[in-house]
N, C-alpha and C positions, 0 to 999 in steps of 0.2 A: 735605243737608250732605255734601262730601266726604269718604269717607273716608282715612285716609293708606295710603300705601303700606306691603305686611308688611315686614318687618324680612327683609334675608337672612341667612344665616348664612356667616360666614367660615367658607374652608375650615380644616380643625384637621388639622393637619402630623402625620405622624407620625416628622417630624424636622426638629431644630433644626440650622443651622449658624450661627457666628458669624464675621464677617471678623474680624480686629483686627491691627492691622502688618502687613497685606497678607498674613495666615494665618488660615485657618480653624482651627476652637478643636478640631478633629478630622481627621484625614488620612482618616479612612475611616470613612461613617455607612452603616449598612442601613435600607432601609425596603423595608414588602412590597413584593407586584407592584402597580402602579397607586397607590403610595402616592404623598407628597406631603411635600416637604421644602420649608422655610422658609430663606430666607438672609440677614442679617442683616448688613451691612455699618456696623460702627463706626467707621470712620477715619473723619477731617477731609476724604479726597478720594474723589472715585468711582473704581471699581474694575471692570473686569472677570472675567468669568466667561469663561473659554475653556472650549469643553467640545470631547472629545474621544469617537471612536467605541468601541463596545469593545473594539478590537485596541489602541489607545492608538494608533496610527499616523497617522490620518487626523482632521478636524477641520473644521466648516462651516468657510463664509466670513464668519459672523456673529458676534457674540459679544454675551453680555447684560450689559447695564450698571446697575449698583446707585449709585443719587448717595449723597453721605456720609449716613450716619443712614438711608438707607434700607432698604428690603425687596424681596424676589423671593419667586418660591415658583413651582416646579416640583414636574410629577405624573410619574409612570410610565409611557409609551407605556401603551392600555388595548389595544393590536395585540398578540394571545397571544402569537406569536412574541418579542415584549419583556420579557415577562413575568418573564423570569430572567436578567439582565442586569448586567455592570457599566461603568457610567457617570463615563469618566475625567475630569474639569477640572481646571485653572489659575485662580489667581487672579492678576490683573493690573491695575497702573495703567495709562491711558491711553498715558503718555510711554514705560513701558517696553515695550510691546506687537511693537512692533518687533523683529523676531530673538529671540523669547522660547525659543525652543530648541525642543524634539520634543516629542510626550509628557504626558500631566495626568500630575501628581504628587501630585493627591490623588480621591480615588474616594467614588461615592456606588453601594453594591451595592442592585441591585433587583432583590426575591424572593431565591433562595439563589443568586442568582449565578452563579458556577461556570466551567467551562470555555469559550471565544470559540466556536460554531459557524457555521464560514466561510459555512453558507448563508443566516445572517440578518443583515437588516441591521438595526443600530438606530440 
């Protein structure tokens, strides 16, 4: 007789965010180094996530996308150098995405954060 497969274990955040009217429910969440934060998008439409480098300057070419009612979850670069990091985003609807300006305006700090050093990248 077969047996089933184990049960895995979701990963356990050790931070919540919540979208709601195209804002998260905090402008600024800490989680350790290699921690793991949960996103949580309540509107009626999908939304993106721009995320932005630690200078706040620069920004992939990507962006991740959450459908309504859905879920993300992002971890901490496990790269030492990332270790102490903060990690700027945008939250954005699809239509507005175009010309959204410079800059995240709201931050997820990992580890204690702290000062940008020009010789890492993250």
């Amino acid at each position: 007789m077969a047996q089933p497969s184990p049960q895995k274990e979701a990963v356990k955040p050790d931070g919540i965010l919540i979208i709601k009217n195209k804002q998260p429910d905090s402008k600024q969440l800490r989680i350790p180094s290699q921690g793991v934060v949960s996103i949580t998008n309540r509107d009626d439409d999908e939304c993106l996530i721009q995320l932005w480098d630690s200078t706040n300057v620069n920004h992939p070419a990507l962006c991740l996308v959450i459908p309504a009612g859905g879920n993300i979850t992002l971890m901490g670069d496990p790269d030492a150098k990332c270790h102490n990091a903060d990690c700027y985003y945008n939250v954005l609807l699809p239509r507005d995405a175009l010309g959204a300006g410079t800059g995240g305006g709201n931050k997820i700090i990992i580890g204690s954060g702290g000062p940008v050093d020009s010789t890492k990248s993250h």
